[in-house]
N, C-alpha and C positions, 0 to 999 in steps of 0.2 A: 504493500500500500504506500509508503511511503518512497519506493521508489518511482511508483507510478507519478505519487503528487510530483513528486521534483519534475521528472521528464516532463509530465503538462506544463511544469509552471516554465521549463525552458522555452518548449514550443510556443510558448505564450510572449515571453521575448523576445524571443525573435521578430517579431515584428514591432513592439514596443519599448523593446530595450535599449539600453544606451550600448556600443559595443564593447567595452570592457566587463559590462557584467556579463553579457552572451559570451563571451570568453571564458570570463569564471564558472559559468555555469557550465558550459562545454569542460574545461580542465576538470572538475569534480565529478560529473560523469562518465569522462573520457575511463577511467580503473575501474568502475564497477561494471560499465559493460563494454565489454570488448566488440570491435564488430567480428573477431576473429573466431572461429571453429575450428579447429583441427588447423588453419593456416589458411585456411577457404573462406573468403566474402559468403556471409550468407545472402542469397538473394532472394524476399519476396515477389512473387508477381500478386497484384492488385484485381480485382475481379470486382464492380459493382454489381453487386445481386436484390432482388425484390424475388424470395421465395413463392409469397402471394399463397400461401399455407391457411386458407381460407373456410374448407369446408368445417372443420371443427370450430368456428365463430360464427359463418353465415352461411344462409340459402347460398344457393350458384347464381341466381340472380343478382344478390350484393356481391359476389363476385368479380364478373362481369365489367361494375362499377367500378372497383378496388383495382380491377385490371387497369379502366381506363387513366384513372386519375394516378396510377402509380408510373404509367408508364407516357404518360402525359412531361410529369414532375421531370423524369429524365431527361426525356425531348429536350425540354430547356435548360436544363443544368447543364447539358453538352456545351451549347451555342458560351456558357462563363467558363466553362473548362474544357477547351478542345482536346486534352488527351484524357480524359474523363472515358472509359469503358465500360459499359451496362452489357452483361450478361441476361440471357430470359429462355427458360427452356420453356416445354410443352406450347405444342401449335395448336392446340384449343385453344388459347387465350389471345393469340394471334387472332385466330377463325374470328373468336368473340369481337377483335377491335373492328375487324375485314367487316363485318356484319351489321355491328352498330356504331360503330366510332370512325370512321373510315377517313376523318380528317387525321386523328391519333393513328393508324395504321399508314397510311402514306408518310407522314412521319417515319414513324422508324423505316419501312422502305428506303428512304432516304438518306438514314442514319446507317442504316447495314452499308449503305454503298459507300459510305465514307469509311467505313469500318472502326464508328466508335459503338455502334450496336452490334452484340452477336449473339445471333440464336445459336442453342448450346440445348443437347442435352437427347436428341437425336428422336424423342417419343413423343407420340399426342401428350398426354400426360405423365408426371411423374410417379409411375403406377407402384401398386405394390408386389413386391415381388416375391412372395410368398404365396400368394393367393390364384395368383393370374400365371392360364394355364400357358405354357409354353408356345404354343399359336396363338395370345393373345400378346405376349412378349414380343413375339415376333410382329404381329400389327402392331400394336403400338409404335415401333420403329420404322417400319414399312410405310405408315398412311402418315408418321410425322415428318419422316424424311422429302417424305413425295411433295408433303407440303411445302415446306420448306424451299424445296428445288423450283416447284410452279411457283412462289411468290417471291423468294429471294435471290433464285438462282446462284442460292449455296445451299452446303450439305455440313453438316454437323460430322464430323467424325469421333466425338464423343459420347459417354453416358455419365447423366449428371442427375446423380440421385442423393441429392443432401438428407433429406429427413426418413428414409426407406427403411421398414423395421426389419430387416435381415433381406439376406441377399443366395438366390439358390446356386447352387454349384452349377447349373445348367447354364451360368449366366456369360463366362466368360465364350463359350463357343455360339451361343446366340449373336453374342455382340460383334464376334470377329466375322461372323458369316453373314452382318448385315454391317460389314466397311468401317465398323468402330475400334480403334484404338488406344482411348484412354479413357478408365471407369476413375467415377468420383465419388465419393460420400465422402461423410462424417461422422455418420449416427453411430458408427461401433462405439465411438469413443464414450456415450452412452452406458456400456457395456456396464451388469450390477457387480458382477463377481472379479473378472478375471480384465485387466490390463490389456487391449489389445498390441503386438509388438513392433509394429511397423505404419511407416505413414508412404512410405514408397517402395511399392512388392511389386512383383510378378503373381498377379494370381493364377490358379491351376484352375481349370472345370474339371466337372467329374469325366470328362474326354478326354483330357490329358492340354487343351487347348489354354495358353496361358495369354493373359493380357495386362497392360501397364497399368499398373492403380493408383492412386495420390487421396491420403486424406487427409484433409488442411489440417496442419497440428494445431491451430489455432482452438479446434475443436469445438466451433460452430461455425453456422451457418450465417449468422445476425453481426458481424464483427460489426466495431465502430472505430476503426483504426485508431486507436485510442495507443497512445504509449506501451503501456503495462501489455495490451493482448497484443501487439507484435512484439513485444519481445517476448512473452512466454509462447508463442509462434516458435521461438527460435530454438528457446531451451527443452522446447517440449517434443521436437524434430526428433526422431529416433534413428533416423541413416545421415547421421554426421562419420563425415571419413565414406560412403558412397553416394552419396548425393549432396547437392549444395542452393540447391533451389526448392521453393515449397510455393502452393496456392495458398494466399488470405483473400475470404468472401467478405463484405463490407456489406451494409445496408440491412434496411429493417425487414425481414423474413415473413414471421407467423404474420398474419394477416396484409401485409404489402405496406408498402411502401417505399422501401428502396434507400439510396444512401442520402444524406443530408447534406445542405453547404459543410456545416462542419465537420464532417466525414471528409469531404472533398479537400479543403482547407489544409486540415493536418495530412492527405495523403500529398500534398504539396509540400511539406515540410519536411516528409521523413524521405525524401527521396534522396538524400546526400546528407543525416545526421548522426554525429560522431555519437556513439552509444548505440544506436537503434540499428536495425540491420536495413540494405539497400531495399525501398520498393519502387516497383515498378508496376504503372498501371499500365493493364494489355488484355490480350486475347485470351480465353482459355487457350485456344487452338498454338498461339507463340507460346505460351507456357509450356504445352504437351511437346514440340519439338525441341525446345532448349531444355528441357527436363531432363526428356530421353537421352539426349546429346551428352549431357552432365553425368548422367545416373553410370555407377559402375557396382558387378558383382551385386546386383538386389536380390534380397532373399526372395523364397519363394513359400504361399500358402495356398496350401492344397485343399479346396472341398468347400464347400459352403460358409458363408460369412455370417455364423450364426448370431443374434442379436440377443445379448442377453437382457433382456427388457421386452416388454409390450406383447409378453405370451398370452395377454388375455383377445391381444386381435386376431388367432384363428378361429375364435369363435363369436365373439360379441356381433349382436345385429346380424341373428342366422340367418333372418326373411333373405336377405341382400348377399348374403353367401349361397344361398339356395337359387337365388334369381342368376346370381352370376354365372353357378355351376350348369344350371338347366340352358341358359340362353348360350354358353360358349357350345355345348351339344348341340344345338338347336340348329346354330348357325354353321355349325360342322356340316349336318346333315344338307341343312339347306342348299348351300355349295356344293357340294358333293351332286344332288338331284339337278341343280341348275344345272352345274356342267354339262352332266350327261344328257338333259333335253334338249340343248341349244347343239350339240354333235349332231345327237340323232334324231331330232325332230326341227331342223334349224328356223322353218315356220313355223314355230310354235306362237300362240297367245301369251303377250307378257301381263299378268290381271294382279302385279303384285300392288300391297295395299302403299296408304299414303297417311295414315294419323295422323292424328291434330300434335302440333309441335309445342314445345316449350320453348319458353324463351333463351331459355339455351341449347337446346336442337338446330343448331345454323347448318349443319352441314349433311353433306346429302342431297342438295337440290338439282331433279333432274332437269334435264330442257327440255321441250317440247318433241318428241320423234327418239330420245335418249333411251337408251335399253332400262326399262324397268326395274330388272329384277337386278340389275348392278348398282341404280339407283338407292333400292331397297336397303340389300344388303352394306354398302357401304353406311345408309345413314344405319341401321344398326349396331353397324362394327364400332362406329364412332358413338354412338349413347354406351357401348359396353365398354369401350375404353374410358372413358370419360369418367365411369363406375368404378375402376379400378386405381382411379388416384388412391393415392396411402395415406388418405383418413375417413374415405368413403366406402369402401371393400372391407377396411379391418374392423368397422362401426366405431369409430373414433369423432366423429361428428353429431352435430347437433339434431334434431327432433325432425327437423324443417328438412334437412337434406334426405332422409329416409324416406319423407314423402314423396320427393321427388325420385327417389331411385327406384322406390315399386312402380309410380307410373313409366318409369323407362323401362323396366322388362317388361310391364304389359305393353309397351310400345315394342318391343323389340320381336317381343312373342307374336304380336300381329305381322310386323313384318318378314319375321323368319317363316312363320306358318304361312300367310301368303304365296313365299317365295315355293316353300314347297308344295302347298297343292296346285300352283299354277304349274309348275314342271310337271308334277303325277298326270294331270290335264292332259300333258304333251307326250308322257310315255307309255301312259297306258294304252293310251290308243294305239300303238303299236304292237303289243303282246296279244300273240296267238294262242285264244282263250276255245278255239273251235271242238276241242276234243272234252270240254267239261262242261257240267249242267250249272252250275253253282262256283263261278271263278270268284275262289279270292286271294289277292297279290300280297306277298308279303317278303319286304327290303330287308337285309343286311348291309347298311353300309359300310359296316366294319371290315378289318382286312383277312377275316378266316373266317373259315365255314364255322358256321351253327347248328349245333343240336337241341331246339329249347321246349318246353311248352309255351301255348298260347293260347288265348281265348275266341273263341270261336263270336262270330255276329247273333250267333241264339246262346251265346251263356256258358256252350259245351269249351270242354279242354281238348286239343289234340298235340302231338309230338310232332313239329315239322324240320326238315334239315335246308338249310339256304346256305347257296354257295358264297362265296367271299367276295365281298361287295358287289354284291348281286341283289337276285330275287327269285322267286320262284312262285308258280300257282300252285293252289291245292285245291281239290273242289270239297267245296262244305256241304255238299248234299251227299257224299257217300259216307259208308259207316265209318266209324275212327276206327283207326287200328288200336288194339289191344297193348296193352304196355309190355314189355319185357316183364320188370320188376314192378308191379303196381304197388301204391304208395297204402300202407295198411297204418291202421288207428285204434289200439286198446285203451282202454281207459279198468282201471284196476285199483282199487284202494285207494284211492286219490290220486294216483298216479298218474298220466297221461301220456301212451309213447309211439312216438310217429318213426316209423323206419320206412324206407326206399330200397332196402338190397345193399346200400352202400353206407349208409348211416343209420343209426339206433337213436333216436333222441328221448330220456326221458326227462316229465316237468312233473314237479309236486305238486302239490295242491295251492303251494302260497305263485305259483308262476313263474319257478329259479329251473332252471335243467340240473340236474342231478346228477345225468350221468350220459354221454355221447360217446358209444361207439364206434368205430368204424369196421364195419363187420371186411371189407375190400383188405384191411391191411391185420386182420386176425383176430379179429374182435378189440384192440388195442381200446382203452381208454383215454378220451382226447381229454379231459377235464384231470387238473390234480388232485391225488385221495383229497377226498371229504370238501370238495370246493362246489360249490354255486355258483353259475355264469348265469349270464345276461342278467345282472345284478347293479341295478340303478344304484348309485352312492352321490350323494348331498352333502358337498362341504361348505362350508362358512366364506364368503368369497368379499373379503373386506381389502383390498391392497392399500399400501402405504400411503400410493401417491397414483394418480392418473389409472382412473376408476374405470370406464370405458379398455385403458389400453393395458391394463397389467393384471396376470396370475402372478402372486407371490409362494414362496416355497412354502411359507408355513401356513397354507391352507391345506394343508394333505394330513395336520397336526388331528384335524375335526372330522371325522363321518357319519355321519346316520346313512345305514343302508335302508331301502326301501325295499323291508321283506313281506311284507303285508301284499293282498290281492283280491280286491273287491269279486272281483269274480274271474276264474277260467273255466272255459266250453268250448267245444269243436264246434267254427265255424263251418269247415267242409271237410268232409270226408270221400275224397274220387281218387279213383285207380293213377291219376297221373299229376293230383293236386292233394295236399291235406292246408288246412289252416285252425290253430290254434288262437284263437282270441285272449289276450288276458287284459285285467284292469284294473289299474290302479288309483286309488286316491293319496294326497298327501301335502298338509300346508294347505293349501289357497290353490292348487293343481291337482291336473288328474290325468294319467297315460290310459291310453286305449292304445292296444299294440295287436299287430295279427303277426304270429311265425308260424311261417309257412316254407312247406318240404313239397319239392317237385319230383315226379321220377324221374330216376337218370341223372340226378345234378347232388354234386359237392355243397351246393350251397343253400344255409338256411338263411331265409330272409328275414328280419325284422322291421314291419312296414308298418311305423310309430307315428301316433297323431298323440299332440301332446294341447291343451290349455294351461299354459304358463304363467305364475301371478306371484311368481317370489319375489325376493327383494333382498339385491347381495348372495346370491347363492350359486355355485355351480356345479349342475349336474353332470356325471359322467357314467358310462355303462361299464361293465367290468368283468370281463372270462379269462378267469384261473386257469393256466393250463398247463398239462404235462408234456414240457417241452423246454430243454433246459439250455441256453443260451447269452455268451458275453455280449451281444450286437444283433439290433434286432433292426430288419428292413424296410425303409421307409418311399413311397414314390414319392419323386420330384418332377420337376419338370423334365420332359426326355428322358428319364432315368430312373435312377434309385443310388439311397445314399443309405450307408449305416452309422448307427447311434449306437451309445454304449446301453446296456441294461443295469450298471451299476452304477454308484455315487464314487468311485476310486480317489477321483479329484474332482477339485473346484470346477474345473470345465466340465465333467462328467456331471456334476451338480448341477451345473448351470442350465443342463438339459432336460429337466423334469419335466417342460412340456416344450413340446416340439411340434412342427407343422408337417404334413402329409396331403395328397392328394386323392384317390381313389382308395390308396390301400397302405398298409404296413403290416407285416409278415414278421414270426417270430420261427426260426427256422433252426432244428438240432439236425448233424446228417439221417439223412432215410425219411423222415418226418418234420410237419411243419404246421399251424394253425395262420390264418392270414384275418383282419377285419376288414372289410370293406364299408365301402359310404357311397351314397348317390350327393351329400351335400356338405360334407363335414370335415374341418380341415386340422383339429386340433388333438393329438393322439398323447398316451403316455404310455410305453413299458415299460416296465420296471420288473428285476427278476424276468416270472414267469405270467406276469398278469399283465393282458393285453386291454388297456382302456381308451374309448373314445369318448371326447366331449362333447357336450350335445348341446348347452343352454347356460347362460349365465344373467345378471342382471342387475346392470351396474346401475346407475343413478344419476352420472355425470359423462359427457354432456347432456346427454338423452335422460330424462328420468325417467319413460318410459320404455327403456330399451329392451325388445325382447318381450315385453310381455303380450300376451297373447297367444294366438294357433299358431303351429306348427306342426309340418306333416314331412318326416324324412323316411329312409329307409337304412339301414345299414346291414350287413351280412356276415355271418362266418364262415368261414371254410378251412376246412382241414384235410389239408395234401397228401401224399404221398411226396415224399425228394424234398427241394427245396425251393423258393418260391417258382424257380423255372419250369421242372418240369410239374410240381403242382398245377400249372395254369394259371396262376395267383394272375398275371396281369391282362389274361383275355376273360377272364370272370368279373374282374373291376370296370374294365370295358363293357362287357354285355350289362351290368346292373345297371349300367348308369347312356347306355344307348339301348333301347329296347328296338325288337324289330317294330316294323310300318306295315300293316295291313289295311286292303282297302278291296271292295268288294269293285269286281271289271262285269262289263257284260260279258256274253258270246261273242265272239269275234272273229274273226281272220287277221293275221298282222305282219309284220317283217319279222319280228322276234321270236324266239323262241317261246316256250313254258319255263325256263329257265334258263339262266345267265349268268355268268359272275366276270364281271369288269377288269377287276386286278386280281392278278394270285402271284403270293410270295413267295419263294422253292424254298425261304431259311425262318428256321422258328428265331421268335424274338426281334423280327422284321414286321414293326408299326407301320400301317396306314393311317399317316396322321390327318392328313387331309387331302381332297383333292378339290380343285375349284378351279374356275378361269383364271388368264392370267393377268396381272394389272394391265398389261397392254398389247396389243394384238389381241390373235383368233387362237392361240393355244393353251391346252391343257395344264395347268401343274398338279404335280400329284408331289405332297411329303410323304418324306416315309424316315424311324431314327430307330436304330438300335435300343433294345430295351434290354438285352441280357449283360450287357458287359463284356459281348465276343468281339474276336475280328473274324471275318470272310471275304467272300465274295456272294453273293446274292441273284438272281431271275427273275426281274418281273415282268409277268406275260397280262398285257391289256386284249381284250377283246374291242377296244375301239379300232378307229379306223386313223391308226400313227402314220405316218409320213418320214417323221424323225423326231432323234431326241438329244438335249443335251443336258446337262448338269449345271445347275444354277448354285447360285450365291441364295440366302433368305431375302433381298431385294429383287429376285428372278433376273438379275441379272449373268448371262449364259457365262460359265468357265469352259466346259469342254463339251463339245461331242460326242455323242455313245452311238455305238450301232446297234439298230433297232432293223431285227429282221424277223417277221411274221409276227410280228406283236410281241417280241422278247427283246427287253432290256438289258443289260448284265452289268453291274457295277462292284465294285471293292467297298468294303465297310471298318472304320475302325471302330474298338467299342461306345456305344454311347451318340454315336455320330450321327448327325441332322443331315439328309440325303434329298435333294430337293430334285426334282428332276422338269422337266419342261417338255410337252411332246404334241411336234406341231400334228395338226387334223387335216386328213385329207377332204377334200370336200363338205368345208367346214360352212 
């Protein structure tokens, strides 16, 4: 403190002093801080920032405002400081000025071309990256670069994610396959337990892909170049002796504003003062090349950037984790259908819809004669990106914004439904229905064949098989065929036990399974002696500090299990379906849950409807199992990461609640139990007990956060091997993509009764999407390694290819592959995001 006051009160003489005391004040300074390090000048570079960290204060409408007036404020503080540099990521905020401010938008247009404005940060928004699935990672980058290029004709080669609560190991081979090379934050510094060690690394992806990192030691976001925090910038630099330069961000952050005269003032003064180290205000982009040039022998960290902090945002404000999860499927599919009816039916009817917009819905607007359903689609990729800022996904935000994000999935859901029954429109009428009395169609658009049940148009169940992103007819008027192993239901002493041939499940009478079988691997018991699963537990969920965004550890100190059960009964009892109803009261809430056993499937579902009215509490589900493992498996993005099961260290500790995606897999060799979810991102293993979060219910900012219905599902499955050859990740897939059925007339058609689009020749080869391309008449199709192998791979399209090449995640072309009779052939290393491009003949 006291050094600080001196350093102000010098900069303060400097303009009003006589110069002999500026002297003295330089000489007394001059020993306590050196500008030296190791022998090296440290050098700042200066970055003006307005974060504009807005949803957790206001609606997106005050937003909007906050955007205008903050980047207004800049505008002019350039025209008094011509080396004056303003930073500003996410091109939403841009879209916003384009939209309603468009005097403040030509402005900075302006400002970019002098190059004291730079757009930085390469995304629509600065999303969370936790939550948002890896195709939405990828758009984010994609629709904000594009932007970017059509308005400023520049390209950001950056990722600038200041306030992002953890960061997934999928991130550095995302970023380098969409032209970026250099990731930024701060937030580790955050971090509750454990010291993060470096501010200038190399980080690793879980692909082996490594990228340059920088996080400003200054360690925030909000600097006020103020004395005191540039020089604990300096002291706080951890690669002195490899690196000799660092970023300080300036300007007021949380809610916007940007830097001030007097921010500007003193970055005038410290550019040459004895004591303080050299800055320089610039470019992010001139910082990332003189950094690199500087930096020698940087260490390397390998694996996800885990955030020890704000674990309560993979659950808080589930409506809006459910919305995101359902709409990123939604729009999967959608694509996927589009593609295929504009190939094969190229006059097709475009009848997709057009909803009433918000006032921040700017983007998306078609032109008159414009393709529809591309119209559609983008204005919904941009409402779901927009969703995925990192204080609107994690429920970190105020009352106001939630009501705004349920009407965007109901906006996005009309558009994405739209998009697909106008395609269905186009392809049905193609399939030759001539040979059945009663045609009904039913899609896989996932990348492997299916064996599932399904519900018939009168009520009945049948077993249908559909080839790998394909379809298939069945006719509903003939008899079902007879099950293999029909699903049987005793009920005995209070007992309740639904087997398949492949699992034994019994429930008590209070609702807990007791005891799970697996008759396939010898009768083995999946549950540990004497343990109850599917066991609701309620703990006390009060955090220290920032109620919406933190699990603290010692909520795990308090449990009330909820072993009571209003009532269990067999909902249904059929040869190829059973369902177990159970129900519970408890507090001010009440679960109704149906588990239910299909024949022929590993997996029991639990399809939970819950009325929510606690306060401060959070619920979690819990199956004890016998299955004994140090690192239990988690999905990430394109991947999977392991976590430890014990507390060994403070890091280990720091992992008591962790983020997942579809699934996490607790795996001894020869056997394995896996949970799955259709909407839930927040898991704990510990030991041998596999827990998923379901509900919390904080009070700030939201005081009604969470309360209310909710209807999710989650699943267990108990493997054989490990989660690979389990199926652990085409189970996560089918739960959370169900097949599409839709009744066809009679017909005659160019198509088959059945088809399948793309087929993979290597297991653990994802069809992540396939969709048009941003430009031109061609196909892309992803596809990423999910096992952790390398090969080589075959994919055989039944379209009509012409050629193929090998793109970047911007589809822009790297190589050329030969495509002969519809077969691709490409190399894979583990992990790896595999884009491909494949022009259409007669498109």
């Amino acid at each position: 403190g006291e050094l600080a006051y001196a350093l102000n009160e010098s900069l303060n003489l400097l303009d009003f002093g006589d110069p002999a005391t500026i002297a003295a004040a330089r000489g007394a300074l001059a020993p306590v801080l050196a500008k030296k390090n190791g022998g090296t000048v440290h050098q700042i570079s200066a970055i003006g920032h307005a974060h504009i960290d807005s949803a957790w204060l206001w609606p997106l409408r005050e937003t909007i405002r906050k955007c205008a007036r903050t980047f207004s404020t800049a505008v002019d503080y350039m025209e008094r400081y011509p080396d004056y540099v303003f930073g500003c990521s996410q091109a939403q905020q841009y879209a916003w000025m384009k939209a309603y401010y468009p005097g403040v938008f030509a402005k900075i247009k302006e400002r970019v071309k002098r190059g004291q404005w730079e757009p930085i940060g390469s995304m629509w928004v600065e999303a969370d990256c936790n939550l948002a699935s890896g195709e939405s990672l990828i758009r984010q980058i994609l629709l904000g670069k594009r932007f970017f290029k059509e308005e400023f004709g520049y390209e950001p080669h950056d990722a600038w994610l200041p306030d992002v609560f953890g960061y997934s190991a999928a991130l550095p081979q995302i970023y380098t396959k969409c032209g970026i090379d250099l990731f930024v934050t701060q937030k580790i510094s955050w971090n509750q337990f454990n010291k993060f060690p470096h501010h200038t690394f190399l980080w690793e992806g879980l692909d082996g892909t490594r990228i340059f990192t920088h996080f400003p030691p200054a360690d925030t976001y909000n600097g006020e170049m103020d004395p005191a925090s540039l020089v604990f910038n300096v002291r706080n630099f951890k690669e002195h002796g490899r690196a000799s330069r660092s970023l300080y961000v300036y300007g007021y952050g949380d809610g916007g504003g940007g830097p001030t005269v007097a921010m500007l003032e003193q970055a005038q003064r410290a550019r040459d003062l004895d004591g303080l180290p050299q800055v320089q205000l610039e470019r992010v982009a001139d910082f990332a090349k003189k950094a690199k040039e500087d930096a020698r022998d940087l260490p390397v960290w390998a694996g996800e950037l885990y955030l020890e902090l704000h674990r309560g945002t993979y659950t808080t404000q589930a409506r809006t984790k459910r919305g995101n999860r359902k709409s990123e499927f939604l729009l999967r599919d959608a694509e996927f259908l589009d593609a295929l009816s504009l190939v094969l039916a190229p006059q097709r009817q475009e009848n997709a819809a057009d909803p009433a917009r918000a006032v921040y819905d700017v983007t998306g607007l078609h032109a008159p004669g414009a393709n529809r359903h591309a119209a559609a689609l983008e204005r919904a990729w941009k409402l779901l990106l927009l969703n995925q800022f990192h204080d609107i996904i994690p429920g970190s935000s105020i009352g106001w914004v939630y009501e705004d994000s349920a009407r965007d999935y109901e906006t996005i859901a009309q558009l994405g439904t739209s998009v697909v029954d106008s395609s269905f429109a186009a392809l049905d009428g193609l399939i030759d229905t001539s040979a059945f009395q009663e045609p009904l169609r039913i899609v896989n658009t996932l990348g492997f064949e299916r064996g599932e049940v399904v519900e018939l148009p009168n009520g009945e169940f049948t077993k249908v098989h559909v080839p790998s992103a394909g379809y298939t007819v069945i006719d509903a008027a003939k008899p079902l065929p007879a099950a293999d192993q029909p699903v049987s239901v005793r009920q005995e002493n209070g007992t309740v036990t639904l087997a398949n041939g492949i699992l034994t499940v019994s429930v008590a009478a209070n609702g807990l399974i007791t005891s799970l079988r697996d008759e396939e691997a010898g009768g083995r018991e999946v549950l540990a002696p004497g343990a109850e699963a599917n066991l609701f537990q309620l703990h006390p969920d009060k955090p220290n500090a920032w109620d919406a965004w933190d699990v603290d550890p010692f909520y795990r100190e308090r449990v009330k299990d909820l072993r009571e059960a209003d009532r269990v009964e067999v909902l249904e009892s059929r040869p190829l379906r059973a369902v177990l109803r159970i129900e519970r009261s408890f507090g001010k809430s009440r679960i109704v849950q149906d588990m239910i056993l299909s024949a022929g499937s590993r997996r029991i579902d639990f399809d939970t409807r819950i009325e929510w009215n606690e306060d401060h509490q959070l619920l979690k589900v819990a199956f004890p199992v016998a299955v004994h493992s140090l690192r239990a498996t988690y999905e990430t993005q394109f991947g999977h990461v392991e976590r430890p099961t014990h507390y060994n260290t403070s890091w280990d500790l720091a992992r008591f609640e962790v983020c997942a995606h579809k699934w996490a897999d607790l795996s001894e060799p020869g056997y394995g139990v896996a949970l799955l979810n259709d909407c839930k991102y927040g898991y704990d293993i510990h030991d041998n007990v596999l827990r998923l979060s379901l509900l919390r219910a904080p009070s700030s900012p939201d005081p009604t956060a969470d309360r209310g219905a909710h209807r999710f599902v989650y699943s267990l499955l108990p493997h054989p091997g490990d989660f690979r050859q389990g199926g652990v990740i085409e189970e996560a897939y089918k739960l959370n993509v169900p097949l599409r059925s839709g009744r066809l007339p009679v017909q005659k058609g160019a198509l088959p009764s059945a088809q399948s689009f793309f087929q993979v020749d290597q297991p653990g080869i994802m069809l992540e999407s396939v969709k048009l391309a941003e430009d031109g008449a061609d196909v892309v199709a992803r596809f990423y390694e999910a096992h952790g192998a390398r090969g080589t791979c075959t994919v055989h399209t039944t379209l009509p290819v012409g050629a193929a090449a090998r793109t970047d995640l911007l589809e822009n072309d790297l190589e050329p592959l030969a495509c002969e009779n519809g077969s691709i052939r490409f190399g894979f290393r583990p992990f790896e995001i595999v884009t491909l491009k494949l022009g259409i003949h007669e498109f």
